[in-house]
C-alpha positions in Angstrom: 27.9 -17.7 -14.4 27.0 -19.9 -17.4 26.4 -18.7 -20.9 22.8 -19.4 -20.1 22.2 -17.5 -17.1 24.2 -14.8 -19.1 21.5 -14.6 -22.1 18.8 -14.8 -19.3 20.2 -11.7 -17.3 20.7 -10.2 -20.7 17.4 -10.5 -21.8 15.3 -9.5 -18.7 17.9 -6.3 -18.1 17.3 -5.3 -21.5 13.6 -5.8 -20.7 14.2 -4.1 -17.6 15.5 -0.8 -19.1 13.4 -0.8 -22.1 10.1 -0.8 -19.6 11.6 1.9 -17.9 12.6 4.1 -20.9 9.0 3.3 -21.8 7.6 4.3 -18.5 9.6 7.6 -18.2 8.1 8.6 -21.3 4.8 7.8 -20.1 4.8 9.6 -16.9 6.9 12.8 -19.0 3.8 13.0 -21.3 0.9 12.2 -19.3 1.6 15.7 -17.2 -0.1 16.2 -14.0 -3.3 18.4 -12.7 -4.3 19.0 -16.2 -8.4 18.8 -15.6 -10.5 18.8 -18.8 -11.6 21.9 -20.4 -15.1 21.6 -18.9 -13.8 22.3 -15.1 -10.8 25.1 -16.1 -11.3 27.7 -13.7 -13.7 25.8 -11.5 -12.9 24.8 -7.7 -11.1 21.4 -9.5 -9.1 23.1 -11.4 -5.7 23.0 -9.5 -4.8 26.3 -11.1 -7.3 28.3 -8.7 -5.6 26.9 -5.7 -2.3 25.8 -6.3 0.5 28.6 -6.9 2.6 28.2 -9.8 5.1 27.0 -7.7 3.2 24.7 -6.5 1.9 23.5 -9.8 5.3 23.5 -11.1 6.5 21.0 -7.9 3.8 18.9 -8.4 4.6 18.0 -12.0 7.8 17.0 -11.1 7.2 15.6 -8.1 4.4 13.2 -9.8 6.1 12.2 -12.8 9.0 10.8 -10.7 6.5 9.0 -7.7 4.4 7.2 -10.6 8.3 6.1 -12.6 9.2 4.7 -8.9 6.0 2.8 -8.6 6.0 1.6 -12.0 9.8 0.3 -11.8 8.8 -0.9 -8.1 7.5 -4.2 -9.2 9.6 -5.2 -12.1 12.5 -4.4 -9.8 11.5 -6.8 -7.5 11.4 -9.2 -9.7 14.6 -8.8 -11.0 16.1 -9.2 -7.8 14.2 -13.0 -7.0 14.8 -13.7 -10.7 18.2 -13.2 -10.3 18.7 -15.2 -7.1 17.5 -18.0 -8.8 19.2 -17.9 -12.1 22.4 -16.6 -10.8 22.4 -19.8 -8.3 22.7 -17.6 -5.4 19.4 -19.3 -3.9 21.1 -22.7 -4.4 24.7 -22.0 -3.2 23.1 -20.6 -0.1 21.2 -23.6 0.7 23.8 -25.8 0.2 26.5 -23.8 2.2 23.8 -24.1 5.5 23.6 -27.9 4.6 27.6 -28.1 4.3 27.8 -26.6 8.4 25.4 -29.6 9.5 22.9 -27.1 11.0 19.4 -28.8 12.2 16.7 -27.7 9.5 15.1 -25.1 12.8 18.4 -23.0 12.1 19.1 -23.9 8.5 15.7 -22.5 7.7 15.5 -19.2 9.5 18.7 -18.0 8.5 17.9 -18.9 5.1 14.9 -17.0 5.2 17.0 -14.1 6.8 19.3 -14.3 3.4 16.3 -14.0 1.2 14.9 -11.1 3.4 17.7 -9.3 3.9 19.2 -9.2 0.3 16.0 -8.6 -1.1 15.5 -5.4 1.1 19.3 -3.9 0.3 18.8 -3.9 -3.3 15.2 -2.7 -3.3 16.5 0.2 -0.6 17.5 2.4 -3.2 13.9 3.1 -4.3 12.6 3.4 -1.2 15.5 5.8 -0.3 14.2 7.8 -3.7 11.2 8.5 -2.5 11.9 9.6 1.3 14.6 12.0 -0.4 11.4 13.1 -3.0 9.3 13.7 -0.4 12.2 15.7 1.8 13.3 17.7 -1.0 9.6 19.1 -1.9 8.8 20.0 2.3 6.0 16.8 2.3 8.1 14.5 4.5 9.4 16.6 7.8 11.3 13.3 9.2 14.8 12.8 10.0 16.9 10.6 8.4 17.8 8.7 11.7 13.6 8.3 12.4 13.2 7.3 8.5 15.7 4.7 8.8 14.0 3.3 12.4 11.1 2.5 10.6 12.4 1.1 7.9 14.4 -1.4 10.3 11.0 -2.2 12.1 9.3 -2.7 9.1 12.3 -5.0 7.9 12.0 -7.3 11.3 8.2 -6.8 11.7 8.3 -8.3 7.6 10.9 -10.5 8.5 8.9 -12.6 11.2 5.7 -13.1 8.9 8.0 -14.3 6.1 9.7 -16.7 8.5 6.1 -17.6 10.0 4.5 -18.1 6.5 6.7 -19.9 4.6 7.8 -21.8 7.5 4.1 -23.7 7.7 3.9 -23.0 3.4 6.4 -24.9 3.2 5.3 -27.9 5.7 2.2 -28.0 4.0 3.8 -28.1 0.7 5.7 -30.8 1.6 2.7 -32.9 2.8 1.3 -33.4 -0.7 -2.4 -33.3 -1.8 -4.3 -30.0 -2.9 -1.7 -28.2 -0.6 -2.9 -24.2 -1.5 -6.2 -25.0 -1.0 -4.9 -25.7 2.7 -2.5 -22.7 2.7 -6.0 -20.4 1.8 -7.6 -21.9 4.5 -4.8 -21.5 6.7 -4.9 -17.8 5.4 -8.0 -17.2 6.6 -7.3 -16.8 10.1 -4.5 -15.2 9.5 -5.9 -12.4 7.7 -8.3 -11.4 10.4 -5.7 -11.6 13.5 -3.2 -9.7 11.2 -6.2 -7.0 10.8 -7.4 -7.2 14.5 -3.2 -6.7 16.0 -2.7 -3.9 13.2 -3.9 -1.0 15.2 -3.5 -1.9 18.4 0.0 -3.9 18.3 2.2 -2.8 15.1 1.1 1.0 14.4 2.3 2.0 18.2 6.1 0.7 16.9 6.2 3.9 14.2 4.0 6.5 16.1 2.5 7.7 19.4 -1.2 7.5 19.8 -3.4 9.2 22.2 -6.8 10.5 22.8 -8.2 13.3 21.1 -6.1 16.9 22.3 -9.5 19.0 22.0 -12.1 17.6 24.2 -14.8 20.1 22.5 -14.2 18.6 19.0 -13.9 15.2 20.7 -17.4 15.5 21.7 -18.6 16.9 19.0 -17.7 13.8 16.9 -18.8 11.4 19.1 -22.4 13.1 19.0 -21.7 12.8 15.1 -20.7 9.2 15.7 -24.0 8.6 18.1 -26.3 9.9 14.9 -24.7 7.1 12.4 -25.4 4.5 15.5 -22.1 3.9 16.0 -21.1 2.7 20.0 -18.2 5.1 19.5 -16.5 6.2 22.9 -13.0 8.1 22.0 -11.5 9.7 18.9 -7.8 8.8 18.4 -5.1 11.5 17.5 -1.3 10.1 16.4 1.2 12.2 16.0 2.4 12.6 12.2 3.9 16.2 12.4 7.2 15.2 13.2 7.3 13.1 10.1 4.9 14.4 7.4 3.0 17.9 6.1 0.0 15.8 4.8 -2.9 15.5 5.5 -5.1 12.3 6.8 -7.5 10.3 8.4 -8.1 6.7 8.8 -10.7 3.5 10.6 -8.6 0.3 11.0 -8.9 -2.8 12.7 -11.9 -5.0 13.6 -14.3 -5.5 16.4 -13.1 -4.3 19.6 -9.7 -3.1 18.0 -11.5 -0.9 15.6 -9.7 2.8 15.1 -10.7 5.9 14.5 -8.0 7.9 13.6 -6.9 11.6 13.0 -3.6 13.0 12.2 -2.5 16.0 14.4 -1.4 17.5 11.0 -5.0 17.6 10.1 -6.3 18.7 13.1 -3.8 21.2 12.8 -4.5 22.5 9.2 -7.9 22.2 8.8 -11.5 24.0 10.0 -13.6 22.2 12.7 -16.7 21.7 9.6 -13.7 20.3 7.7 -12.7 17.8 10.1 -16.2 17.0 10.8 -16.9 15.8 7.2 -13.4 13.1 7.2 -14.9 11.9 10.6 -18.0 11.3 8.7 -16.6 9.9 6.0 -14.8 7.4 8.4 -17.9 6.9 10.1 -19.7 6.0 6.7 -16.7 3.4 6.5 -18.0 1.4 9.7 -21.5 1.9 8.8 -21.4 0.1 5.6 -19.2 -2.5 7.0 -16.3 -1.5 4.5 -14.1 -3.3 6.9 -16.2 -6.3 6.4 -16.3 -6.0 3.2 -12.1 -5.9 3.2 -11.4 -8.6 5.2 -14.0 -10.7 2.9 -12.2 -9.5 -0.4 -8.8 -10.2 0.7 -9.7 -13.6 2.2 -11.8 -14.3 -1.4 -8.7 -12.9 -3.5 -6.1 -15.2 -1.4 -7.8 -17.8 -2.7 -7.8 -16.9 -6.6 -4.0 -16.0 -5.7 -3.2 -19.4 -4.1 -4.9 -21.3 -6.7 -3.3 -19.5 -9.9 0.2 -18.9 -8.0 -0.2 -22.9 -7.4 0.0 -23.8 -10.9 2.4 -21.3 -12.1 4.8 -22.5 -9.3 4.5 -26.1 -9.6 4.8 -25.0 -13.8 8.3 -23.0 -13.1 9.6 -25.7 -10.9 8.4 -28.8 -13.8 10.5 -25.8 -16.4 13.2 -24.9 -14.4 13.7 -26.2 -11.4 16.9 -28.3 -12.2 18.8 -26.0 -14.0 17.9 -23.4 -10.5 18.7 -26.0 -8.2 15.0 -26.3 -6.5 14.8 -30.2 -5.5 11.2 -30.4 -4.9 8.2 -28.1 -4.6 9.3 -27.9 -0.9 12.7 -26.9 -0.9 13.6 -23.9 0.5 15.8 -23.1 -2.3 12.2 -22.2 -3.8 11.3 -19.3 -1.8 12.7 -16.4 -4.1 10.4 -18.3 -6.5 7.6 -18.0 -4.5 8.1 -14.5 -3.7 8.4 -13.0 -7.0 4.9 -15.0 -8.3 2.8 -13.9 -5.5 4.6 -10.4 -6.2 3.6 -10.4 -10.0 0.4 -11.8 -8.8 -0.1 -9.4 -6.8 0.6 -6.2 -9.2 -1.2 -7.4 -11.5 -4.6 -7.7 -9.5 -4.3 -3.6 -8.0 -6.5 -2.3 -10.7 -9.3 -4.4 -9.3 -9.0 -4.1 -5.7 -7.9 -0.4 -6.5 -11.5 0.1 -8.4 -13.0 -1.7 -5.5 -11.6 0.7 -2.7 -12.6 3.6 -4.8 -16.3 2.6 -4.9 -16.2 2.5 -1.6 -14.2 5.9 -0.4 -17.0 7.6 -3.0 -19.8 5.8 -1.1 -18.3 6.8 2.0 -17.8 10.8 0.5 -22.0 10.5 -0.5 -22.5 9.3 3.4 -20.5 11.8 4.9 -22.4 14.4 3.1 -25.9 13.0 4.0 -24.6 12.3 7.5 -24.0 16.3 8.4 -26.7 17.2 5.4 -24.0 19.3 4.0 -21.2 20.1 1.7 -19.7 22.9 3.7 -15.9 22.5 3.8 -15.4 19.5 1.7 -14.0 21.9 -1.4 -11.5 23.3 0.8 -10.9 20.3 2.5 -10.0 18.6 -0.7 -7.9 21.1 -1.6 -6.1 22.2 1.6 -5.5 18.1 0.9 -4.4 17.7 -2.3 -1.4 21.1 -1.9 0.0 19.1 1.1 0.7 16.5 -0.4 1.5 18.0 -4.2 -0.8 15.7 -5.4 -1.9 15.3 -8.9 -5.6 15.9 -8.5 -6.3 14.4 -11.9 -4.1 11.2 -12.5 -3.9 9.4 -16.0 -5.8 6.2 -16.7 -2.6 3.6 -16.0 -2.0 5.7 -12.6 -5.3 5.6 -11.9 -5.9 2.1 -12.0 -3.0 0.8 -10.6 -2.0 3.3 -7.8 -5.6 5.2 -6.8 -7.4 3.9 -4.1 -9.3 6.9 -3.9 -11.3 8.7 -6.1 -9.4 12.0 -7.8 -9.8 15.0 -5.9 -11.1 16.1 -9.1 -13.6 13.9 -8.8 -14.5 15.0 -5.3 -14.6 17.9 -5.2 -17.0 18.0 -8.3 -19.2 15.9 -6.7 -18.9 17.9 -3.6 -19.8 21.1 -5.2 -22.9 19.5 -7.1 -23.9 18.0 -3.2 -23.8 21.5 -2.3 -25.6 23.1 -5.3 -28.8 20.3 -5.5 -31.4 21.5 -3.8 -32.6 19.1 -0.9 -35.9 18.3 0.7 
């Protein structure tokens, strides 16, 4: 390695460690579940329903989740930034080129490199955080079943890298305003991938089958018939054998739309309990949050396209010689690519984070008004928030970069005052 690519390792390790040092304080100081003075002693106030064991876990177990997900994307980086600079990209390229293979197996396999490195050296934090959530009783999965689904999300991730950049790269090489074409491209894309979610990839990592309790089953579909919503079964998948938390989700769109319950939480939780997640799923269809999804990430792949466009075509004017990138088509490119939209990418999660959030609390307020009650949603947040060890009042950077959902500070405050405000 040149004296060049030595003072650029140099420099973004040293930026590397001093980010981290800088985040370990961060997350050390900012300590979890520590509600304002106004709510001590109230139903938010982790204390009244967290043990002290509990609370002591959850410290812990926060401060190192938020370092991982902080070091996560830098990490990353690193790892594409050091393909390129290192030559690794290039000498891989060149090596396919040296056995004469036709560019339809020069291409994949080169892709597979990318993947495949990429995935070993990020596998560490991964591995972190399965051994995190083993060690304080939230994940219940083997190590044999963790590692399955981490080798079907390699190959399912695999495919759409090879699809992608496959026709990115075609498109590339055809000239013109080329990621306006890619967004376009991206459009369709987006939806099928949303559609096939539930019904095609999620069956690979767990079994899915209709509702075990036929009584609640029908009592949620009545619930689903009063929000006008041509509902006709109630999904249940099977998380136990994996997890101890606690959840409910809607996915998918038209007729591969989801509703879905965890056995965990049928499990755990009281029937009024259940009822008001259903609702709050239900209020998710109703006000066409799904919609409202597809539309943001189809709108935000373009502001994505266009910016990672010129920053691409800027790093390949800077330094695409000295990394070995022939043209803004060459594969040799593609660890580029992948740490831009990656930065990209990080850097936009406190808007689409405070987007999701407006509309979990909108679905929360519909819920309520939906059953015309509060009962069980105190409980419900907290039976949710021990499960998990969750830190029920995150600090501002973990907030807006991580939280998709308002706190369950937050809920269950507004929870109580739905309860306490008289209604007509």
């Amino acid at each position: 390695m040149s004296f060049r690519k030595h003072s650029a390792f140099l420099k973004y390790s040293l930026g590397l460690i001093g980010y981290a040092v800088a985040i370990a304080l961060y997350v050390a100081y900012v300590s979890p579940n520590q509600v304002p003075e106004a709510y001590r002693g109230t139903a938010a106030d982790p204390a009244t329903f967290f043990s002290p064991n509990q609370l002591q876990s959850s410290e812990w177990l926060n401060a190192a989740r938020n370092w991982i997900f902080f070091m996560s994307g830098p990490w990353e980086w690193l790892i594409y930034f050091m393909m390129l600079a290192s030559g690794l990209a290039r000498r891989w390229r060149v090596k396919l080129e040296e056995r004469g293979l036709p560019i339809y197996l020069r291409f994949p396999l080169y892709v597979l490199l990318i993947q495949a490195t990429a995935y070993l050296l990020y596998f560490p934090l991964r591995a972190a955080s399965y051994c995190l959530s083993k060690t304080y009783g939230i994940s219940t999965q083997p190590l044999t079943g963790w590692l399955r689904d981490k080798l079907i999300a390699f190959g399912i991730g695999y495919a759409t890298m090879l699809a992608v950049s496959a026709v990115a790269f075609w498109i590339i090489s055809r000239g013109g305003r080329w990621w306006l074409k890619l967004w376009l491209l991206s459009v369709p894309f987006t939806l099928l991938m949303m559609y096939v979610q539930p019904v095609v990839i999620d069956p690979l990592y767990s079994q899915f089958s209709r509702l075990s309790d036929p009584q609640l089953e029908e009592g949620i579909l009545e619930l689903a018939a009063r929000a006008g919503i041509p509902a006709h079964r109630v999904y249940e998948v099977d998380m136990s054998e994996k997890t101890n938390a606690l959840n409910a989700y809607v996915n998918g769109i038209g007729s591969s739309l989801r509703i879905v319950l965890w056995d965990t939480t049928l499990q755990r939780l009281e029937e009024p309990e259940i009822m008001l997640i259903m609702a709050h799923e239900m209020g998710h269809y109703v006000m066409r949050h799904l919609e409202w999804s597809a539309a943001g990430a189809v709108g935000s792949s373009l502001a994505l396209l266009a910016l990672g466009g010129w920053l691409y075509r800027a790093a390949i004017r800077k330094r695409g010689v000295r990394w070995g990138i022939r043209s803004l088509s060459d594969m040799t490119a593609l660890p580029l690519a992948l740490m831009i939209l990656s930065m990209l990418s990080f850097a936009s999660l406190p808007i689409s984070n405070y987007v999701s959030r407006q509309a979990e609390t909108a679905a929360d307020r519909y819920a309520m008004e939906l059953i015309g009650s509060a009962e069980g949603a105190v409980t419900m947040y907290q039976k949710m928030a021990v499960a998990s060890l969750s830190d029920v009042h995150p600090p501002l950077l973990v907030k807006w970069f991580r939280d998709t959902h308002p706190s369950d500070m937050e809920r269950i405050l507004y929870a109580d005052n739905f309860e306490r405000t008289p209604r007509p």
